[in-house]
C-alpha positions in Angstrom: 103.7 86.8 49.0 105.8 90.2 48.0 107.7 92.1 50.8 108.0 95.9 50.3 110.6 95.6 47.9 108.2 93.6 45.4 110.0 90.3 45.7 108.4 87.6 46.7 109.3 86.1 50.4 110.1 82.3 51.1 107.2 80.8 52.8 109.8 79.6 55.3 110.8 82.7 56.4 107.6 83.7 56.6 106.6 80.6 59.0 110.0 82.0 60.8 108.5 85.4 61.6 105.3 84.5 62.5 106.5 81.8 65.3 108.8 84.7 66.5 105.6 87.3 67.0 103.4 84.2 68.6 106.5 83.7 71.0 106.4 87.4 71.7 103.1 87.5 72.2 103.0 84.6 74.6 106.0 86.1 76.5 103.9 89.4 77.0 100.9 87.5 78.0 102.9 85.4 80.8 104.4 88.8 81.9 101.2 90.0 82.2 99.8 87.4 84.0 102.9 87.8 86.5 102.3 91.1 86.9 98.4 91.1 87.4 99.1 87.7 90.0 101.5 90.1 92.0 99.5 92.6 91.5 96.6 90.7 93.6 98.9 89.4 96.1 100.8 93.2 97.3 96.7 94.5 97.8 95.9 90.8 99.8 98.8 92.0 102.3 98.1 94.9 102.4 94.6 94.4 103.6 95.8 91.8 106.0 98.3 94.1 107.8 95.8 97.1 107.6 93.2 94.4 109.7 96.9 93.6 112.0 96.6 90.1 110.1 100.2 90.4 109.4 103.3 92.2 111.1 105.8 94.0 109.1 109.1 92.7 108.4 111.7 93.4 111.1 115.4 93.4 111.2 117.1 90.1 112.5 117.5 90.1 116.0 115.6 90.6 119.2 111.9 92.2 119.7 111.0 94.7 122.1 107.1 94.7 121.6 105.1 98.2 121.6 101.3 98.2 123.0 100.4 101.7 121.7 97.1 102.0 124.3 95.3 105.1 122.7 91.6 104.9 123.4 89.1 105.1 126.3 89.7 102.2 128.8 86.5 100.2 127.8 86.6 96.3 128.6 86.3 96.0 124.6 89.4 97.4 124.1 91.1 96.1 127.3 90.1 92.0 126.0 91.9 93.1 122.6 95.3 95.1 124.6 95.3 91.4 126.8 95.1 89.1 123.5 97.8 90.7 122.1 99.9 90.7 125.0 99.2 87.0 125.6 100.7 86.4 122.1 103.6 88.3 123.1 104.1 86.3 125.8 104.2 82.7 123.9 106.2 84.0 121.5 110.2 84.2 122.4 111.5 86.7 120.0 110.1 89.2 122.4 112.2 89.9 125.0 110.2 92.7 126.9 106.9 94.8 126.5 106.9 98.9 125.7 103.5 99.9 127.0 103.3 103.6 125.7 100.1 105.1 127.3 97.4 107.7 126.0 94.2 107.3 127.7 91.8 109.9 129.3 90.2 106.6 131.2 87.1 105.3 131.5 85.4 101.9 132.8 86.9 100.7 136.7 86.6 97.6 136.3 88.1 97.3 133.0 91.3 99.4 134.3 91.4 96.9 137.5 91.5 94.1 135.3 94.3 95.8 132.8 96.3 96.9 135.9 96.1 93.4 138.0 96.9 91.5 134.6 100.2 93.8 133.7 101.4 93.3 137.3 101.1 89.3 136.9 102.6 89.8 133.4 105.6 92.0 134.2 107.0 88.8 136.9 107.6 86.8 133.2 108.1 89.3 130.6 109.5 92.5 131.4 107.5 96.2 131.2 108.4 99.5 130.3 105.2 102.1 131.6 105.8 105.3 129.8 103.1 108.1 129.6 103.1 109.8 126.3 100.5 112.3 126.0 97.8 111.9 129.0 97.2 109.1 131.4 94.1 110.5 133.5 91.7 108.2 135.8 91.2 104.8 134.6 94.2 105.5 132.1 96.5 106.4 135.2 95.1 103.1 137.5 96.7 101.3 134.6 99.8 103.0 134.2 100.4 102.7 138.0 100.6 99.3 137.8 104.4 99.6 136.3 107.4 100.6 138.3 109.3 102.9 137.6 106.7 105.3 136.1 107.7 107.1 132.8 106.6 110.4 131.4 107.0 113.2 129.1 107.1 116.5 131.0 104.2 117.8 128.7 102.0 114.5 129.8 98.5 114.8 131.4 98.4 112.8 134.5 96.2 111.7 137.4 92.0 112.8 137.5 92.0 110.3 140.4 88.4 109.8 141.2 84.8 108.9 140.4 82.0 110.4 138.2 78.5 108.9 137.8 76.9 110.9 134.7 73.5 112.1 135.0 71.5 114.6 132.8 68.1 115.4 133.3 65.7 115.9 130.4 62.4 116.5 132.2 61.6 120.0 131.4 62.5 119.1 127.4 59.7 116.0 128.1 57.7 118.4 129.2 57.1 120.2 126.2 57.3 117.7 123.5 54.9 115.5 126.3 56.9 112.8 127.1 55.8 111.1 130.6 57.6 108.5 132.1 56.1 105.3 133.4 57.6 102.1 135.2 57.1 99.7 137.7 59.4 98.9 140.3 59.9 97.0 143.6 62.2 98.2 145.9 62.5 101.4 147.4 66.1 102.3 145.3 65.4 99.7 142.6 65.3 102.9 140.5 67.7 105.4 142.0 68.0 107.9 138.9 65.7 109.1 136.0 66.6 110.8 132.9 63.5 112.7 133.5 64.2 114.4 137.2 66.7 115.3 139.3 68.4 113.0 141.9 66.6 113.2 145.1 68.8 113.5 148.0 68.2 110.1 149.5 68.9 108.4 146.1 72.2 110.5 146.1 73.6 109.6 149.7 72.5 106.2 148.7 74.6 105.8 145.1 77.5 107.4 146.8 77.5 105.2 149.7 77.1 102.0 147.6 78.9 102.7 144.7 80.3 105.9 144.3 82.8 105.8 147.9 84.1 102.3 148.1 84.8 102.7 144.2 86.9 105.6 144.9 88.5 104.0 148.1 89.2 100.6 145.7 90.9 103.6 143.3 92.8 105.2 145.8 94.0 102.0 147.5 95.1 100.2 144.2 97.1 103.5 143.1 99.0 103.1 146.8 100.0 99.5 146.4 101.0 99.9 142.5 103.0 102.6 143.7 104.3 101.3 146.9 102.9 104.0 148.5 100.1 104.8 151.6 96.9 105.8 151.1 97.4 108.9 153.3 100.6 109.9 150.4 97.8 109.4 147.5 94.7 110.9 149.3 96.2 114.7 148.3 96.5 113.6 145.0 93.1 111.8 144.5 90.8 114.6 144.3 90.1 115.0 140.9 92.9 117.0 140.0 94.9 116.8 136.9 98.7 117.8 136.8 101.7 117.6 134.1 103.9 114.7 134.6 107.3 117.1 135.3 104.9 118.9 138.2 107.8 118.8 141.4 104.5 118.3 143.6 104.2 114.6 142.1 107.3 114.2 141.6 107.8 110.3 142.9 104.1 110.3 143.5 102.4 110.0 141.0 105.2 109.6 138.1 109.2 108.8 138.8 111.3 109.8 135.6 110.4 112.5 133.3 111.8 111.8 129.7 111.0 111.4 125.9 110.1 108.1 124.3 113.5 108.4 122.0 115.7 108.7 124.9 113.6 105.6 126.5 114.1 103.5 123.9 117.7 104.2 123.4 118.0 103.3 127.4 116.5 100.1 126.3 118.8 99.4 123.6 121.4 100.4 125.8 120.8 97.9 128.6 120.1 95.1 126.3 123.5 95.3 125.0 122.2 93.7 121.7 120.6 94.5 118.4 116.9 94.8 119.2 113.8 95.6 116.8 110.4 97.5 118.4 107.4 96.1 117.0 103.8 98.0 117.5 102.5 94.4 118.1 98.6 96.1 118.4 96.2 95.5 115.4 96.1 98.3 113.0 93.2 100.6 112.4 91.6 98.8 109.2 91.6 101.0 106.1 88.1 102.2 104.6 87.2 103.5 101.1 87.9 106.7 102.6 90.9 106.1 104.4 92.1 105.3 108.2 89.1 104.8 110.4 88.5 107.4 113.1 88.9 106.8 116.8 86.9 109.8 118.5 86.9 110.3 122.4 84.0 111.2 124.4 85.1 112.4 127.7 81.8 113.3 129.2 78.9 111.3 127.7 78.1 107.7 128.7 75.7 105.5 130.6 73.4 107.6 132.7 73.9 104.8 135.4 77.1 103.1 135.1 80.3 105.0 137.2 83.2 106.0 135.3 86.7 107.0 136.3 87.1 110.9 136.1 
């Protein structure tokens, strides 16, 4: 064997070299390897804490933790808000709960069930209620539940009644001839059709059944939750919207007017002690295409079933 010099090379210098290159290559295969094992592990936790698998690291010391509520009040989403809370509550690095609201409302009976469940919750784990951006009907019966009532001045609050949605679609049946049929027993077994309008019986009918004692059940949970009568909350529960730093509901319908900054910082301040907030609420899971989409429908629903408006 001749090196570029023309002299032949000792076959044991040689051997020398190429061990050197094979341990070179092996150490670039390993660090390879490492890298493409990391590599696989960073985009498995990622997914996880996109899916709310995971939390992110925190800081050493206490937990305050945030429920960021910021869809329509369906019982769907209410079972989820509850199962995270319930985790909060087993687990004793959380010292208290930050409920930051943002919901237009939606099902009663979900938003009874979120209310009653945040009052027996805030007797073992403390709550902080604090209206970000809007808090109207069934969003509002929820936030009432917590004492006292936070808000940013620029916060949509109250909408304190019912709605039953109804939209009639005869005339457009008409003309592409679609007839209804049915058979029914009962003389309000079928009190609406998509294909007419409400006759006036069926109307005084729904209202008294549903419709009334739904908004009296409304009206008389806001009271209690704000230690209030019903005659104080009857001006207030006609369907009205108002900004949260409105002097007319001033002690009403929200008690301190503030920005969630400053609130938190009050937080810190009473604790006394390092403390860490931590959005405890499962993430919005990542697409191909990015964050998914949360869209609100403020008018459409169930041509039967009565929503909070």
């Amino acid at each position: 064997m001749f090196n570029i010099f023309g002299k032949e090379e000792d076959k044991e210098v040689l051997e020398q070299k190429r061990a050197k290159w094979n341990l070179r290559s092996s150490k670039i295969k390993t660090y390879m390897f490492i890298v493409a094992i990391v590599a696989e592990i960073a985009f498995f936790y990622y997914m996880a804490k996109a899916y709310g698998l995971v939390e992110d690291s925190v800081a050493s010391g206490d937990k305050i933790a945030v429920i960021d509520f910021k869809e329509q009040v369906t019982q769907e989403y209410v079972n989820k808000i509850i199962k995270s809370m319930d985790k909060v509550k087993k687990n004793k690095e959380y010292e208290e709960v930050l409920f930051i609201m943002n919901s237009p409302g939606g099902s009663p009976t979900a938003s009874e069930e979120l209310s009653e469940y945040l009052k027996a919750y805030n007797k073992s784990k403390p709550i902080t209620m604090y209206i970000q951006g809007i808090a109207a009907s069934g969003g509002y019966y929820i936030a009432s539940a917590i004492k006292p009532l936070y808000s940013n001045k620029n916060a949509i609050v109250g909408s304190i009644g019912v709605i039953m949605p109804h939209y009639n679609l005869g005339k457009l049946a008409d003309k592409i001839g679609i007839e209804e049929d049915d058979l029914s027993a009962g003389k309000f077994k079928k009190p609406i059709s998509m294909f007419k309008k409400i006759q006036k019986d069926d109307k005084e009918y729904l209202k008294k059944q549903i419709l009334t004692p739904m908004y009296n059940n409304f009206v008389e949970s806001i009271a209690q939750n704000r230690d209030l009568n019903v005659s104080e909350v009857l001006p207030y529960a006609e369907g009205k919207i108002y900004m949260a730093n409105n002097k007319e509901i001033d002690g009403i319908l929200v008690d301190k007017i503030i920005v969630l900054s400053s609130l938190k910082q009050q937080i810190r301040d009473r604790k006394k002690h390092k403390i860490t907030f931590v959005n405890v609420m499962p993430k919005t899971p990542m697409g191909i295409f990015g964050k998914g989409k949360v869209e609100l429908n403020l008018n459409l629903g169930d041509l039967v079933t009565p929503k909070f408006k």
